[in-house]
C-alpha positions as CSV (number, residue, x, y, z in Angstrom):
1,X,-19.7,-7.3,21.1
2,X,-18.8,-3.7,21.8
3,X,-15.3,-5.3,21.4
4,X,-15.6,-6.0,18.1
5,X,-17.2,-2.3,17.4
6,X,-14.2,-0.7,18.9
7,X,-12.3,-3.0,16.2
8,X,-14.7,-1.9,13.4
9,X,-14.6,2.1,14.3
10,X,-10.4,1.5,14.7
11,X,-10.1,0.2,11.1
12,X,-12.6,2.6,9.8
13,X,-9.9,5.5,11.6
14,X,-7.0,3.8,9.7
15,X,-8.9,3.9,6.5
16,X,-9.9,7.4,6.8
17,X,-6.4,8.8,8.1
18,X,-4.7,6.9,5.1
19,X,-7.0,8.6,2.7
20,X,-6.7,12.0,4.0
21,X,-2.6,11.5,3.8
22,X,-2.9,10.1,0.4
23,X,-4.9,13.4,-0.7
24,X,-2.2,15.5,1.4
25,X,0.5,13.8,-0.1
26,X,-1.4,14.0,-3.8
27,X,-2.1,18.1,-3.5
28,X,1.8,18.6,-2.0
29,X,3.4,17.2,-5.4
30,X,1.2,19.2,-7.8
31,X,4.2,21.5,-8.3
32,X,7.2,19.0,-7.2
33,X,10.4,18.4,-9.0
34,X,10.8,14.9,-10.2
35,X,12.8,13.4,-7.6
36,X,10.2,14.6,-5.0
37,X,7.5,13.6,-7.4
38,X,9.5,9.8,-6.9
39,X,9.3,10.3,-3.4
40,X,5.7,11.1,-3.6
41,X,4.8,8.1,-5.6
42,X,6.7,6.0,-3.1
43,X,5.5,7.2,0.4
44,X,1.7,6.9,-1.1
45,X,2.7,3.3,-2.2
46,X,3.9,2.6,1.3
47,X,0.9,3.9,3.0
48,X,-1.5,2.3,0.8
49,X,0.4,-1.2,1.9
50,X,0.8,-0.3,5.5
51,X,-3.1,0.0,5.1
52,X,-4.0,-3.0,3.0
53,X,-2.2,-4.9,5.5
54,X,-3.5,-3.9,8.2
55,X,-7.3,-4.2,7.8
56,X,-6.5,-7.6,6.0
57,X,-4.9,-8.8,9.6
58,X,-7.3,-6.7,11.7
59,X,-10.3,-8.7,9.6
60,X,-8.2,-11.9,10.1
61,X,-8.4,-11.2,13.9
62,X,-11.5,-10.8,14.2
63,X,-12.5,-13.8,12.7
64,X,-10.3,-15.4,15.4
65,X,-12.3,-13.5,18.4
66,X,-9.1,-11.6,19.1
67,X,-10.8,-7.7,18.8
68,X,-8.0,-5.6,20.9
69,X,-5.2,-6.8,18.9
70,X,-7.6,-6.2,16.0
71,X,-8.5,-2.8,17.7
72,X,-4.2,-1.8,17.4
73,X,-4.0,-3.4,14.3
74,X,-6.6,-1.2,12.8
75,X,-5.3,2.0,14.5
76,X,-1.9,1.2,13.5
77,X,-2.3,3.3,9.7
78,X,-3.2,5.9,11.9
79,X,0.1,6.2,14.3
80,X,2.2,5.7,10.5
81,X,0.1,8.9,8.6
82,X,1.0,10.8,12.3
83,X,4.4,9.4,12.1
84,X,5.0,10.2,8.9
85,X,3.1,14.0,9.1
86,X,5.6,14.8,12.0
87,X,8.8,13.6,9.7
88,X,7.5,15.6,6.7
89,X,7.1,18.7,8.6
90,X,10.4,18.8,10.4
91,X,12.3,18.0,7.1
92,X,10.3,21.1,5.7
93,X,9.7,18.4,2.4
């Protein structure tokens, strides 16, 4: 049972940290030239699929009464927005 909470709160973490990058990346392009506008529009794509796919397997393995791997497949959105935060920042984009 607490388990399957852990998995729960882990997904709800992904879902919240993809959000927050998606507004980050939205408020960063307000003034971009096209070709980082194109970028933009790209890495918000990605994340939105990184998280799609990951609460779709993280749901999937919780029906199948796995809830760690469902815990790190949740989380997983999370580690890419840190990932991705870090890279953005050291390429001054």
């Amino acid at each position: 049972m607490v388990q399957t909470i852990v998995a729960i709160l882990a997904s709800i973490v992904g879902i919240i940290s993809s959000l927050g990058m998606l507004i980050l990346l939205m408020a960063g392009l307000a003034n971009a030239k096209p070709a980082q506008l194109q970028q933009g529009k790209m890495m918000m794509w990605g994340i939105v699929l990184v998280q799609v796919v990951a609460l779709v397997a993280a749901v999937w393995l919780m029906v199948k009464h796995k809830p760690w791997l469902a815990s790190a497949t949740g989380i997983a959105p999370f580690v890419v927005v840190v990932v991705l935060i870090v890279i953005l920042v050291k390429i001054e984009w």
